[in-house]
C-alpha positions, 0 to 999 in steps of 0.5 A: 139105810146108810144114812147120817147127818154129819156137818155138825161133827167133824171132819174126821167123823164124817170121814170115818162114817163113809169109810163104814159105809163103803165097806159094808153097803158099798154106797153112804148117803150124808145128809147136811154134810156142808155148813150153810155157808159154804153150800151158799159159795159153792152154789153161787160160783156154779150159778155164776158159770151157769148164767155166763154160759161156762157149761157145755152140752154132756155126752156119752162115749169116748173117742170116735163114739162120743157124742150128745144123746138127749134120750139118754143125757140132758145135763151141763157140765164144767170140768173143775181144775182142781189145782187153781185157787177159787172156791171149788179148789179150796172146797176140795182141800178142806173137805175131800181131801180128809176122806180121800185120805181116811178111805185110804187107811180104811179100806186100802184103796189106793186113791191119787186124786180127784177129778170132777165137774159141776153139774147143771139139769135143766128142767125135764132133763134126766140121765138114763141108766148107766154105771159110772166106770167106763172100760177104759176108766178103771182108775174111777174107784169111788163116785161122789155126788154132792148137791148144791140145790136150795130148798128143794122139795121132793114135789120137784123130783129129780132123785138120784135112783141107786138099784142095789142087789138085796139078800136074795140077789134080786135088784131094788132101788133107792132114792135120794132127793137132790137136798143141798148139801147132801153129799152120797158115795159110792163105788164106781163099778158096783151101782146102776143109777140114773137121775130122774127129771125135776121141775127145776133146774138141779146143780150138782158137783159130781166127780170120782176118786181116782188110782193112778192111771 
């Protein structure tokens, strides 16, 4: 498994280990990829928003087919400006910013920019099946999923499930518990996932690296 701890080495490595990972899994899993410190900020602006009712009701579909969908989607969201100050800004710069560019040199993929919200699931609310890059998201090359949570236990559930292709072509699936810090990558149009309910509520920072639209 594709699966490194990493906020003790550097950036640059961090980077490098995602940039293997693409290439040859199409998906990374980092566990520890953020020092305490800066989890700790991230979390308690997303908690603030949260607790000051910033977040809105997720829904699926585009134009007229959009609409919100409880057997399929259950979470909060608030769309980040990533070019204003604050915390999530800054987070971007220093840590998204070096792996955008290392996938560039590494893999040729042509990234511009980021784009992504903060995530909240109440308890008991899951996202079913689905694959992050709609039709008319084609600029949506590579997906990042980084978790906010404080002493989850796996008790609590909650997983990210990937169903990925093994030798013989059939499907498995893999899990990853929603820790802190953990942060998983990975192609946008390759992967089915779903995020299974927990028993508490699940912060998240989910979002995409993007070619020009």
């Amino acid at each position: 498994m594709n699966d490194t701890p990493v906020f003790r080495q550097s950036l640059e490595d961090t980077a490098a280990a995602i940039a293997d990972g693409l290439a040859v899994d199409g998906f990374h899993v980092c566990r520890d990829f953020l020092s305490p410190a800066v989890l700790a900020d991230l979390r308690t602006r997303l908690r603030l928003w949260w607790e000051e009712g910033e977040l809105r009701r997720a829904a699926i579909g585009r134009g007229e087919k959009r609409k919100i969908d409880d057997d399929i989607r259950g979470d909060y969201v608030r769309w980040i400006d990533t070019d204003s100050n604050g915390v999530f800004a800054e987070f971007f710069a220093a840590h998204y910013e070096p792996i955008r560019l290392a996938l560039n040199r590494e893999l040729q993929l042509g990234l511009w920019d980021y784009e992504g919200h903060v995530t909240v699931y109440p308890p008991g609310r899951f996202y079913a099946r689905h694959i992050d890059r709609f039709t008319d998201a084609a600029h949506r090359k590579v997906s990042c999923i980084l978790y906010l949570n404080e002493d989850w236990l796996p008790a609590e559930g909650g997983e990210l499930r990937l169903y990925l292709p093994d030798v013989d072509g059939y499907e498995q699936s893999q899990d990853v518990l929603p820790e802190g810090g953990t942060l998983v990558t990975f192609l946008s149009d390759r992967f089915p996932h779903e995020v299974l309910p927990a028993t508490r509520e699940r912060f998240s920072l989910t979002g995409w690296f993007c070619t020009r639209r």
